[in-house]
N, C-alpha and C positions, 0 to 999 in steps of 0.2 A: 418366054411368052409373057405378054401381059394384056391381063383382062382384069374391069374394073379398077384399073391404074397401080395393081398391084402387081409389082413385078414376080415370076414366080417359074418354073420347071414342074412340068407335069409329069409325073414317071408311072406307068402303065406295067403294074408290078409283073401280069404274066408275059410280057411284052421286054423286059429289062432284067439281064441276067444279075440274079444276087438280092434284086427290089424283098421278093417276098421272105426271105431268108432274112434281110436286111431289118424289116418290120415287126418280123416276128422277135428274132431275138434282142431289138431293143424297148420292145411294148410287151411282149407276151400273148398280141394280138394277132388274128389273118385276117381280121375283116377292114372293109375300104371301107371309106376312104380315111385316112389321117393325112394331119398337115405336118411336117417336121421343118420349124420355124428356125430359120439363122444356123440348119445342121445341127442345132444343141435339143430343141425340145418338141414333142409329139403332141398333139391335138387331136382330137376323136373328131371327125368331121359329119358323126352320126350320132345320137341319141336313142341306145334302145330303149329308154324309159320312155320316149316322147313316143304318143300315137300314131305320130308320121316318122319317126327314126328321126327327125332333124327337127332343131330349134335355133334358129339363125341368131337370137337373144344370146343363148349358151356359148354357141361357136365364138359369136365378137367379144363375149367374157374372155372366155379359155385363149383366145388369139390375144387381148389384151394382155392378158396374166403373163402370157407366154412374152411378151415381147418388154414387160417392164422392168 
């Protein structure tokens, strides 16, 4: 799939046998959404500090970091 020109695989953890198992025991985390960049590394796609759970700012950091 790709949206916003970024190529990408959406996997719909209750939907995808192994997904949530998979999230869990590589993050420590069950909450959605995270991004796992290139197979190697996790990005929180939510901010619970932030008053909306999401800071798009944060995200294109954490996506940068990830991919340098």
């Amino acid at each position: 799939m790709v949206a916003n020109q970024v190529p990408h695989d959406e996997i719909l953890i209750d939907q995808e046998a192994g997904a949530a198992e998979k999230l869990e025991s590589e993050t420590g985390k069950q909450a959605v959404p995270f991004i796992l960049v290139d197979g190697k590394k996790w990005v929180r796609g939510y901010h619970r500090e932030e008053r909306s759970r999401f800071s798009g700012s944060k995200l294109l950091a954490e996506l940068r970091e990830a991919v340098a």
